[in-house]
N, C-alpha and C positions, 0 to 999 in steps of 0.2 A: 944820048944827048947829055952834056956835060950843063949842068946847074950850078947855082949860089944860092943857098939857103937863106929865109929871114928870117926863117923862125923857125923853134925844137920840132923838129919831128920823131916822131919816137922811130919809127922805124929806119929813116934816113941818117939823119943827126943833128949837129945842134947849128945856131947861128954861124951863116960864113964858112960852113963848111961846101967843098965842092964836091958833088957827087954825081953820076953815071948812072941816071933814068931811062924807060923807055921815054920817045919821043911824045908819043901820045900821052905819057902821064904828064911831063912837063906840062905843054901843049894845050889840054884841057882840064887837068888838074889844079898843076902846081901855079901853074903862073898867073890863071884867072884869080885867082884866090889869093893873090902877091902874098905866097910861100915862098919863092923861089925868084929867081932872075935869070937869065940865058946868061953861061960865065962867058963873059967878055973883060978886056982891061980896063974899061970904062966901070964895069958895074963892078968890077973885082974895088976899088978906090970908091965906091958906091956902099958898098955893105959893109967896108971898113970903118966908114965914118958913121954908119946906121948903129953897127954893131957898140961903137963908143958909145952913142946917145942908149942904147938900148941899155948896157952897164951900169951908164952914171945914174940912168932913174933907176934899175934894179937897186943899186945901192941908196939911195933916195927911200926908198919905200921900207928896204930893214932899218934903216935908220929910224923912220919914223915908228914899225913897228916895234922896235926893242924899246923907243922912249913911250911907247903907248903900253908895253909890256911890263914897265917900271909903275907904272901909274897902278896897272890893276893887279898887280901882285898882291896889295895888302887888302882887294876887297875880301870881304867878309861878307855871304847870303845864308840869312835866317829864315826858314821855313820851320811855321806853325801848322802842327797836321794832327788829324784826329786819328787815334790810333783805339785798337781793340783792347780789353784787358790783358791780351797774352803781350802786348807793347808791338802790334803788328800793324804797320799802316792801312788805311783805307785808302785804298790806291797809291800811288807810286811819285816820287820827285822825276820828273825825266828834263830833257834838254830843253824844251819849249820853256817850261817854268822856269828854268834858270835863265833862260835870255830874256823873260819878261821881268824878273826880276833884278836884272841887270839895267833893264831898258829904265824902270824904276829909281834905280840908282844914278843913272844918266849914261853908260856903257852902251852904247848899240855894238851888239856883236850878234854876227848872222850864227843860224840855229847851226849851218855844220861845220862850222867852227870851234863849237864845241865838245869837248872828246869824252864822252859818257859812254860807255861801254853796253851797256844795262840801267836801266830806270833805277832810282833809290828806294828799295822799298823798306827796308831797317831806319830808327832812330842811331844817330850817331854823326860824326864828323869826316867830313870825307872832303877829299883832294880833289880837283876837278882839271883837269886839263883847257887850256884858250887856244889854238891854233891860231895866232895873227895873221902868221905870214909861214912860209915853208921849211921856213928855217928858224922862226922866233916862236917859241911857245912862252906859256906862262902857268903858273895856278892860281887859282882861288879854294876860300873854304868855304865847303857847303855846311853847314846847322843842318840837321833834322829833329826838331825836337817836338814834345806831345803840344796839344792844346790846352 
């Protein structure tokens, strides 16, 4: 059964494209779920004009995150941490603290947004990655310094 996609599917492809399902996926799958349309010429002129609107807000939201991208480029998070004599932290900086201390600064950015590899457990100055958006990232600097 020949389809019209309305959204990425990883395994099929992306918006608008027409592709050659079983019937039963269509059927109870794809189409319950408005994944897909039955290609017809009506819906062929249907997903063409979906597929615009779907664009114009994709571009809508980089736009917005590159100017949200610009904004937090220059923050700057200072953490005070108590550390051992060898200058070893007691416990760790990890992603939660950085987004509370973001939240602090007025920044809400959700915790897997941000791109920490491994908790911080050294004093020192470090890079931190923002995922806004898929294709917009940002940094910020983290401080770790003693008490």
């Amino acid at each position: 059964m020949k389809i019209i996609l309305r959204s990425n599917i990883e395994q099929l492809g992306k918006i608008g494209a027409v592709v050659d399902v079983a019937p039963g996926y269509a059927r109870n799958y794809l189409i319950p779920r408005n994944d897909a349309y039955p290609a017809t010429k009506g819906n062929l002129k249907r997903i063409e004009f979906e597929k615009k609107k779907v664009l114009q807000l994709a571009e809508q939201e980089i736009e917005a995150a590159r100017k949200l991208a610009e904004k937090m480029k220059d923050i700057s998070l200072t953490f005070q941490v108590k550390v051992s004599e060898e200058e070893q932290l007691y416990g760790s900086v990890g992603t939660s603290d950085i987004v509370a201390e973001m939240a602090k600064q007025g920044h809400e950015v959700e915790r897997r947004r941000v791109l920490l590899a491994e908790p911080i457990k050294q004093l020192g100055v470090y890079t931190v990655g923002i995922s806004l958006h898929p294709e917009v990232e940002t940094e910020i600097k983290v401080w770790v310094v003693k008490e």
